[in-house]
MARNUVEX-392052 format. One record per residue (C-alpha): x, y, z; residue number from 0; residue in three letters; chain. Coordinates in nm, 4 decimals, decimal comma, always signed. Layout:
<sites>
u v w k r c
X Y Z NUM ALA A .
...
</sites>
This chain:
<sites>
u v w k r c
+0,0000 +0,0000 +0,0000 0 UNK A .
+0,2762 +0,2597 +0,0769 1 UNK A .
+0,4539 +0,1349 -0,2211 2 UNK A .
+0,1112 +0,2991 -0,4638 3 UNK A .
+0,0018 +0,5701 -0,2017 4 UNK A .
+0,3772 +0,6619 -0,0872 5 UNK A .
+0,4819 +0,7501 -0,4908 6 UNK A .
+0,3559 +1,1102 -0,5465 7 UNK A .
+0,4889 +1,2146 -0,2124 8 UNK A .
+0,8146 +1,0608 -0,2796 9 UNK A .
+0,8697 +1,2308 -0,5615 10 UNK A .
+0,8310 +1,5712 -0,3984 11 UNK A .
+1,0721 +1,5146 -0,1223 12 UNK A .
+1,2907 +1,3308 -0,3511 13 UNK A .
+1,3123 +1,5028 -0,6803 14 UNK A .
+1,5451 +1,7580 -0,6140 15 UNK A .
+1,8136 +1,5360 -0,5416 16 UNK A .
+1,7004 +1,3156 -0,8139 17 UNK A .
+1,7941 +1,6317 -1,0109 18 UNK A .
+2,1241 +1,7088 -0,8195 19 UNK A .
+2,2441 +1,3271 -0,8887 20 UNK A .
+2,1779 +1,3459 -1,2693 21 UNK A .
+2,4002 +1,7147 -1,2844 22 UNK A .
+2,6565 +1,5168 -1,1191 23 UNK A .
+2,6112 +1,2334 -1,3645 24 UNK A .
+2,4956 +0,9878 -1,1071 25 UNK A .
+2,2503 +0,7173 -1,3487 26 UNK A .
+1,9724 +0,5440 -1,2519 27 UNK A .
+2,1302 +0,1901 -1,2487 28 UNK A .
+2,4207 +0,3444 -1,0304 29 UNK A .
+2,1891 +0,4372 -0,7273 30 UNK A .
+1,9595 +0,1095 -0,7755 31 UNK A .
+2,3237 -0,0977 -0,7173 32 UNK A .
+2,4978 +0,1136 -0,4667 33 UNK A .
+2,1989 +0,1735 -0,2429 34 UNK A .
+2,1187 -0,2051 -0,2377 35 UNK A .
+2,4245 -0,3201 -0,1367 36 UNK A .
+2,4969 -0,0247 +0,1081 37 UNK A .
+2,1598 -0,1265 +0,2681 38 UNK A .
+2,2536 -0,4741 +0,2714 39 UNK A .
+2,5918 -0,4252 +0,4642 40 UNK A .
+2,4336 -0,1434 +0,7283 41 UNK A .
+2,1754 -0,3909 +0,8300 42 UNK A .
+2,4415 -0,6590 +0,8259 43 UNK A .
+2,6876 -0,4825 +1,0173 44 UNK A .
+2,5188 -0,2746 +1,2837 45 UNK A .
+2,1283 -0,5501 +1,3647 46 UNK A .
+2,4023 -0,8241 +1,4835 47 UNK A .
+2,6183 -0,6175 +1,6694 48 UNK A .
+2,2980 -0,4742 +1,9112 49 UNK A .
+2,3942 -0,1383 +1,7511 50 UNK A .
+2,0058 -0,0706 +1,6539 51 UNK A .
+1,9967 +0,3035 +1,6670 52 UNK A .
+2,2471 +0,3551 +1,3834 53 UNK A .
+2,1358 +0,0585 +1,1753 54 UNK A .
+1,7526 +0,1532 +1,1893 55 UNK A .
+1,8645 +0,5280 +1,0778 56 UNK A .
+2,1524 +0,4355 +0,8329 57 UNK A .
+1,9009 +0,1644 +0,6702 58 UNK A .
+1,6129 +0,3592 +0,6422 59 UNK A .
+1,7334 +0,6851 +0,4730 60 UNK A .
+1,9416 +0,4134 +0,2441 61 UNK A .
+1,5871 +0,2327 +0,1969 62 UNK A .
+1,4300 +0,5606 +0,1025 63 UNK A .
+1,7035 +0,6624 -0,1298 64 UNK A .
+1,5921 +0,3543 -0,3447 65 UNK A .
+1,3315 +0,5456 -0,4565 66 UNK A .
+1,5354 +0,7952 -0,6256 67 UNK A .
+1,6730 +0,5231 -0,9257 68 UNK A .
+1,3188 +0,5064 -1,0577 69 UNK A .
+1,2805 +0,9164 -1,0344 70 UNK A .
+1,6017 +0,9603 -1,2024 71 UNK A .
+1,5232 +0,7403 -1,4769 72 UNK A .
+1,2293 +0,8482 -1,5500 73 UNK A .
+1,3560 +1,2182 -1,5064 74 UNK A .
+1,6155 +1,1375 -1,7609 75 UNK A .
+1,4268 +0,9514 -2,0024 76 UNK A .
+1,6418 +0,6099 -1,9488 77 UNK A .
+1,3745 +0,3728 -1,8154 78 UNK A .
+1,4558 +0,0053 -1,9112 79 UNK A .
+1,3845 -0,3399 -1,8950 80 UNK A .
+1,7115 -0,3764 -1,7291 81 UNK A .
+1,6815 -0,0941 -1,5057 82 UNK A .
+1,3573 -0,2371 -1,3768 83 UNK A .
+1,4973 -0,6050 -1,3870 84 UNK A .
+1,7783 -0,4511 -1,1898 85 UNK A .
+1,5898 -0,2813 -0,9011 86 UNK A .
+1,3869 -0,5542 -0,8595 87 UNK A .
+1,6590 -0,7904 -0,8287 88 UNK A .
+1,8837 -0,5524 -0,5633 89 UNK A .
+1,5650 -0,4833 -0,3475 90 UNK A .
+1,5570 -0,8951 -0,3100 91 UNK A .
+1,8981 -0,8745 -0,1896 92 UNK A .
+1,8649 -0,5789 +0,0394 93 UNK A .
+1,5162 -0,7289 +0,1952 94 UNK A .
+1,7215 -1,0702 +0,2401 95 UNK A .
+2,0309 -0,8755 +0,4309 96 UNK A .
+1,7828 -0,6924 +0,6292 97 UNK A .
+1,5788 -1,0127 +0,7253 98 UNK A .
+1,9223 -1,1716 +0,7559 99 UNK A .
+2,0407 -0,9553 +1,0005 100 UNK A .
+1,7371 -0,9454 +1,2263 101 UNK A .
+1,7687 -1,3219 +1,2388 102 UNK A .
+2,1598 -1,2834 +1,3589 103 UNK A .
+2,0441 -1,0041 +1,6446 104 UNK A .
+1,7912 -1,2306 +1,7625 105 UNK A .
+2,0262 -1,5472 +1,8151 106 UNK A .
+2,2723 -1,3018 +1,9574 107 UNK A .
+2,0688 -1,0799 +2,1528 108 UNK A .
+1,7243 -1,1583 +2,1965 109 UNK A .
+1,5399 -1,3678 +2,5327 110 UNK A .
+1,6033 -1,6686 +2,5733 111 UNK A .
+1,3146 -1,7400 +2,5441 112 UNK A .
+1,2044 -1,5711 +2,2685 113 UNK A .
+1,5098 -1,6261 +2,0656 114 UNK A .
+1,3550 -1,8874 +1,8552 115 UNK A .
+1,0403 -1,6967 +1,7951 116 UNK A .
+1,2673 -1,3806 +1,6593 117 UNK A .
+1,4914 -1,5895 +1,4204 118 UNK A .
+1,2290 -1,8411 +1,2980 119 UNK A .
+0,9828 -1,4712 +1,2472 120 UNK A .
+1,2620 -1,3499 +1,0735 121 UNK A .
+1,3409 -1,6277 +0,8132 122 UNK A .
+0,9765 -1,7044 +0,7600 123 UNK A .
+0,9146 -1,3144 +0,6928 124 UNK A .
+1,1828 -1,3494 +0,4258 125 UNK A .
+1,0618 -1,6272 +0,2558 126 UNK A .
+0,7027 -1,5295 +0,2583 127 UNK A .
+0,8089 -1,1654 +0,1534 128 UNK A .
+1,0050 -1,3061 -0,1309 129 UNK A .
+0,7352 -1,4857 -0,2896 130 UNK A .
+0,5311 -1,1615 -0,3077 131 UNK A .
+0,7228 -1,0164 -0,6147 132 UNK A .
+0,7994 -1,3360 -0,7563 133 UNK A .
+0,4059 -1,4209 -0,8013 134 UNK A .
+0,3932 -1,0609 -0,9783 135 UNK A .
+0,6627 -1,1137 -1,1333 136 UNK A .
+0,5662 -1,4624 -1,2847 137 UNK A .
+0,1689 -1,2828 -1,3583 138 UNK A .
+0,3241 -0,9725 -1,5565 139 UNK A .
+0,5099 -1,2596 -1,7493 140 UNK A .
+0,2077 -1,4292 -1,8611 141 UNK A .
+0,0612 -1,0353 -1,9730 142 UNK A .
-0,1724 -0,9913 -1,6505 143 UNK A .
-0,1400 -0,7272 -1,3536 144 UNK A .
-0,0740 -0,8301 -0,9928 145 UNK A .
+0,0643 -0,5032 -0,8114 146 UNK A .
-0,2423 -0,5439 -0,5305 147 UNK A .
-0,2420 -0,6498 -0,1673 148 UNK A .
-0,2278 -0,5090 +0,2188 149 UNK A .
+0,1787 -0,5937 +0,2622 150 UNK A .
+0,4084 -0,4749 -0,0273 151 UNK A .
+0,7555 -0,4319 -0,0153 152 UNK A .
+0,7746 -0,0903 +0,1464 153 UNK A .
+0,4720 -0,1942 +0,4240 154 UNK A .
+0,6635 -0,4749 +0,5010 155 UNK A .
+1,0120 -0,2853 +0,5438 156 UNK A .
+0,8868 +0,0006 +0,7408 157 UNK A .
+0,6927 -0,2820 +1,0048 158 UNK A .
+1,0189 -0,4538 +1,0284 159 UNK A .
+1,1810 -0,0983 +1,1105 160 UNK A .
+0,9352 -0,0169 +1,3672 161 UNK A .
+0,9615 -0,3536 +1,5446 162 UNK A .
+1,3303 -0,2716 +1,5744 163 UNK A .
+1,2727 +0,0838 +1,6891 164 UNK A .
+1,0255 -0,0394 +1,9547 165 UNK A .
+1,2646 -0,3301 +2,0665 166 UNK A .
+1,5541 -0,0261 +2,1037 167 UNK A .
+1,3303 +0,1636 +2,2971 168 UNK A .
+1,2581 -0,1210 +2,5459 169 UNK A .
+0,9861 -0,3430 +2,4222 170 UNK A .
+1,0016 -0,6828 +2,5523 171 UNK A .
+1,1270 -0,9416 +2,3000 172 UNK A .
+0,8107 -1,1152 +2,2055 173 UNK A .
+0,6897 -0,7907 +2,0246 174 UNK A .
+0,9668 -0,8700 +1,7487 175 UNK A .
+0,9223 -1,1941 +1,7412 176 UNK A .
+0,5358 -1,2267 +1,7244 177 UNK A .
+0,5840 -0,8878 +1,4947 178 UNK A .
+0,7911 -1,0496 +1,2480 179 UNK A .
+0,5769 -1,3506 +1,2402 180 UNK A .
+0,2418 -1,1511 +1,1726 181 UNK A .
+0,4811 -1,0155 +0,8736 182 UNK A .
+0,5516 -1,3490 +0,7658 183 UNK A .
+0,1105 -1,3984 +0,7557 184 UNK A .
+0,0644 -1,0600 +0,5639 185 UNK A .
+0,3307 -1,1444 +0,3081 186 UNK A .
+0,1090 -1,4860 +0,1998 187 UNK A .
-0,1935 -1,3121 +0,2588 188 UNK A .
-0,0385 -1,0403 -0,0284 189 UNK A .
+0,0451 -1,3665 -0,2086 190 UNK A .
-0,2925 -1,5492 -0,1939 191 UNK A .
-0,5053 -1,1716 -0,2952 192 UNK A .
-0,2528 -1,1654 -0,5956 193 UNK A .
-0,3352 -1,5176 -0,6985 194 UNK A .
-0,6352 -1,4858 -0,6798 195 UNK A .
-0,6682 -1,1512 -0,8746 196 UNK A .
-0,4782 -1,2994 -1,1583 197 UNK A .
-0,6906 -1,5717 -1,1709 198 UNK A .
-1,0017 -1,3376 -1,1809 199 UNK A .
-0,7997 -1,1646 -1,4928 200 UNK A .
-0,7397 -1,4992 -1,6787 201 UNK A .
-1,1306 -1,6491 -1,5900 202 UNK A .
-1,2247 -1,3041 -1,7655 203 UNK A .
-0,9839 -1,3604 -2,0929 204 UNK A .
-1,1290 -1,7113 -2,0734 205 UNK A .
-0,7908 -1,8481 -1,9703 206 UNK A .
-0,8482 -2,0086 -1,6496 207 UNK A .
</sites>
């Protein structure tokens, strides 16, 4: 949902340094490759190390600058199939790192005894979140729409943020790791509302 309703104001708070990148000759692809992988190794580096404050605020304006590929290509007139096959495949790797890490702070720092709540959360909330672009993905392959459901990409990446802002700020443990569970639920409940939209789409075209 914040993926769709987030866009226009994105590109207000973003769009002059959209414009200040391209003057310095910064492409499109450039920011989609750098920002992934300097997301990835922030969350990496600071989630298992307990440093939380720094890696939620270092990850999330990195996050946010991932908008600005898709405003500078389109500001610049270079959108592409591999730009967009691109992005899509570096926000995989970032969401994984993020995930990743959450999974390595929880068998390093969570409860006891909800240490196997926060790691399990965190793998299944990868997994699950994973197979939300692939279904959209495989449905724009087959010429049908799928871009619908309550936990994108961006919902599910801000929730993640916020359980790890609440956890710095004292929440007990089982708030991340029933958090990132519920993620994991929304993620295949995305899943099942695209499936089933695509199949609405192909009983239509008399395909199903």
């Amino acid at each position: 949902m914040l993926s769709s309703k987030g866009r226009p104001l994105a590109q207000v708070l973003f769009g002059p340094i959209a414009r200040l990148f391209i003057k310095l000759g910064i492409s499109a692809n450039t920011v989609t490759v750098v920002g992934g992988i300097a997301s990835s190794l922030s969350a990496l580096f600071f989630f298992p190390q307990n440093m939380l404050l720094a890696g939620t605020i270092i990850t999330t304006i990195l996050v946010i600058f991932d908008n600005l590929d898709g405003q500078i290509a389109r500001l610049t007139g270079t959108t592409s199939k591999w730009g967009a096959f691109l992005d899509s495949s570096m926000d995989r790797v970032s969401d994984g790192a993020i995930f990743a890490a959450l999974a390595l702070w929880g068998y390093w720092h969570a409860d006891e005894a909800w240490r196997l709540a926060v790691v399990s959360g965190a793998i299944a909330a990868c997994v699950a979140g994973s197979i939300v672009p692939y279904v959209r993905a495989r449905a724009e392959g087959v010429g049908y729409t799928a871009a619908v459901g309550i936990a994108e990409r961006a919902d599910r990446l801000v929730a993640a943020l916020v359980l790890v802002i609440a956890t710095m700020l004292g929440a007990p443990h089982w708030v991340i790791g029933i958090g990132l569970w519920i993620l994991a639920v929304l993620a295949l409940i995305t899943v099942i509302q695209r499936m089933v939209h695509v199949y609405r789409q192909m009983k239509d075209a008399g395909e199903a």
